[in-house]
C-alpha positions as CSV (number, residue, x, y, z in Angstrom):
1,X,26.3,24.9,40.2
2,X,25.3,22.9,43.0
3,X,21.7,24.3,43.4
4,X,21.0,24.0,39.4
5,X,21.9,20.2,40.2
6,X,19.7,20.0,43.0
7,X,16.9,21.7,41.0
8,X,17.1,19.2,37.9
9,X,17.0,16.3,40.6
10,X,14.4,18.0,42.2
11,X,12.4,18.5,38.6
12,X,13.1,14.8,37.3
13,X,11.6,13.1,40.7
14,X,8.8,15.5,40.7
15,X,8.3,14.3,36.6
16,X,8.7,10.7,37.5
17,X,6.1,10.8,40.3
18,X,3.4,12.2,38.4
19,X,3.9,10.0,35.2
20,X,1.4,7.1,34.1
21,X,1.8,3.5,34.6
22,X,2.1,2.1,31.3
23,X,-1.2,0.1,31.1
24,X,-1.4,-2.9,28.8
25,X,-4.7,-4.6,27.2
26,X,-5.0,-7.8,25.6
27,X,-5.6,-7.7,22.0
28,X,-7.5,-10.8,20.4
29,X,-5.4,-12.1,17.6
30,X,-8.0,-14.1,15.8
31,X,-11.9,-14.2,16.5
32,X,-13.0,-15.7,19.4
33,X,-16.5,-17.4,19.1
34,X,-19.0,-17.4,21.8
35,X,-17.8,-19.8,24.7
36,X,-14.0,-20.3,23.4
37,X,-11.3,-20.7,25.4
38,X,-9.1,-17.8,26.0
39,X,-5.5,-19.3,25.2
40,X,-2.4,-16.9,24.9
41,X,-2.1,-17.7,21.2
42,X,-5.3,-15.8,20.8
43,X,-4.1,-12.2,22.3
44,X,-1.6,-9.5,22.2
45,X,-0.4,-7.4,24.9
46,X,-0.8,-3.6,23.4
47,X,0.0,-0.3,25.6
48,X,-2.9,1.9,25.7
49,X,-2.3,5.2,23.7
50,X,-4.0,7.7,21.4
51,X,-3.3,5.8,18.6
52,X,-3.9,2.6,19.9
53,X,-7.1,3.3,20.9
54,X,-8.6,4.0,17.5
55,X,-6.3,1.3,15.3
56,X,-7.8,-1.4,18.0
57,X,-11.3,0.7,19.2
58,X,-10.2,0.0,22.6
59,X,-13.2,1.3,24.5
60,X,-13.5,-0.7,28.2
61,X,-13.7,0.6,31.3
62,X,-11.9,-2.3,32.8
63,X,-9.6,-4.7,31.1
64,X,-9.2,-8.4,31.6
65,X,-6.6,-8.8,34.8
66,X,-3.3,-10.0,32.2
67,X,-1.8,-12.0,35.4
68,X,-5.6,-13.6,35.9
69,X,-5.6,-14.4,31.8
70,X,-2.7,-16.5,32.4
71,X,-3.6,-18.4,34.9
72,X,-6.8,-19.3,34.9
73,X,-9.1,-20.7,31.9
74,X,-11.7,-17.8,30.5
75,X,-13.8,-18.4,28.0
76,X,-15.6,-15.5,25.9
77,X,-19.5,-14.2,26.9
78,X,-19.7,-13.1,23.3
79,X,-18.6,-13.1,19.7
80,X,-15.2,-11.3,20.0
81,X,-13.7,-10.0,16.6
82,X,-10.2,-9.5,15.4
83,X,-7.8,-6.8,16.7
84,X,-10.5,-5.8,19.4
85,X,-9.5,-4.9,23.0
86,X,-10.9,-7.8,25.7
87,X,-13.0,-5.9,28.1
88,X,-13.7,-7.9,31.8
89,X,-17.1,-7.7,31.0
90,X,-16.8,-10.2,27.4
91,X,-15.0,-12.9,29.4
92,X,-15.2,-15.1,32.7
93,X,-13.8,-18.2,34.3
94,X,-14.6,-21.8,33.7
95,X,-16.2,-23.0,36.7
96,X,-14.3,-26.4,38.0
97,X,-17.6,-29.0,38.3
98,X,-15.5,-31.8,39.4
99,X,-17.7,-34.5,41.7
100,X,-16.5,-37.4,43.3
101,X,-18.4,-40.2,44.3
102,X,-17.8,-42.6,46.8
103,X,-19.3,-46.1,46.8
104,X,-17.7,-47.7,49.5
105,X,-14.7,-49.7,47.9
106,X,-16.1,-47.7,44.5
107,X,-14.8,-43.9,44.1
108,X,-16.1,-42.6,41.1
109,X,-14.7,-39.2,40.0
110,X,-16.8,-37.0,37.1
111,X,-17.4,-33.3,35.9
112,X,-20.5,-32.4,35.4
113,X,-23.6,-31.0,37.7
114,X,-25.9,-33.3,39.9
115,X,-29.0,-33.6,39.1
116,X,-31.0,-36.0,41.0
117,X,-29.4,-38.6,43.9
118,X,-31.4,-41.5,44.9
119,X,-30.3,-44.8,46.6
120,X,-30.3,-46.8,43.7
121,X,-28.0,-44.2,41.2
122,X,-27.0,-40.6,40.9
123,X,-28.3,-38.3,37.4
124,X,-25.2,-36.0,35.9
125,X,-25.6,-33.3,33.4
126,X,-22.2,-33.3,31.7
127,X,-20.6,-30.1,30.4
128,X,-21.5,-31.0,26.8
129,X,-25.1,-31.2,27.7
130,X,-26.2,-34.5,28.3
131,X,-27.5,-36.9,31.0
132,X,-25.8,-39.4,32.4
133,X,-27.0,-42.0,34.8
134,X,-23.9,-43.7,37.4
135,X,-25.8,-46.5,39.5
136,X,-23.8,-47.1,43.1
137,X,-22.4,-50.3,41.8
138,X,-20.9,-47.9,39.4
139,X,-22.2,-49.1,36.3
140,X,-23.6,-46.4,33.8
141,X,-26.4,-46.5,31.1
C-alpha cells in the first residue's frame, strides 16, 4: 500500500514539473488606430490554446509584457483590428520629452523636442507637431 502511494506522489510531481505555464496574451477589444494609446479598456487577457489560436489568429512570436502594458503608456505602430492578439512588435512606449528651462528666477517646464537654442529664445517642436518659439524672458510667439 505504502509503495503504490509513494508511486502516485512520485507520478503527480513528475506530471506537475513537466506541465506548461499557462501563458496569457492580450486581446484588443476594439480597433486600435495607428498611434493610440493602449488603455486596459482596449484588451483582454486570453490563455493561449488550440482553439484560441484560430478564434483570435494569434500568431506572435513574442507577446506584449502584460505587467509592462499596465504600467507604462504604449501606443500602436500599426492599424490593429478587433479580437487580434497584440504582438511586441505592433506596439512601443511613449517616450517622456519633458524639458525644463531655467531662466534664472524664470523655470519654464514644456514637452516637446528642442530644436534650436540661441541667446535670445529657445525653438520647441511639440508632440502635436508644431513649432513653438519660448524667448528667455519667457514670453512665447
Amino acid at each position: 500500500m505504502l509503495k503504490y502511494k509513494i508511486i502516485v506522489l512520485l507520478f503527480c510531481f513528475i506530471s506537475f514539473s513537466f506541465s506548461k505555464e499557462m501563458q496569457l496574451v492580450p486581446i484588443s477589444t476594439q480597433v486600435i488606430n495607428y498611434k493610440d494609446l493602449v488603455d486596459s479598456q482596449k484588451y483582454i487577457l486570453v490563455e493561449v490554446t488550440k482553439d484560441n489560436k484560430s478564434i483570435y489568429d494569434i500568431r506572435c512570436r513574442e507577446y506584449a509584457d502584460i505587467d509592462k502594458l499596465k504600467k507604462n503608456k504604449y501606443r500602436a505602430k500599426h492599424y490593429i483590428a478587433k479580437n487580434r492578439a497584440m504582438c511586441k512588435k505592433s506596439l512601443y512606449i511613449v517616450p517622456n520629452n519633458k524639458i525644463n528651462f531655467n531662466f534664472g528666477p524664470l523655470e519654464i517646464e514644456s514637452f516637446g523636442k528642442v530644436i534650436k537654442e540661441t541667446d535670445q529664445y529657445i525653438k520647441i517642436r511639440k508632440p502635436d507637431g508644431k513649432i513653438e518659439k519660448i524667448y528667455k524672458d519667457g514670453s512665447r510667439l
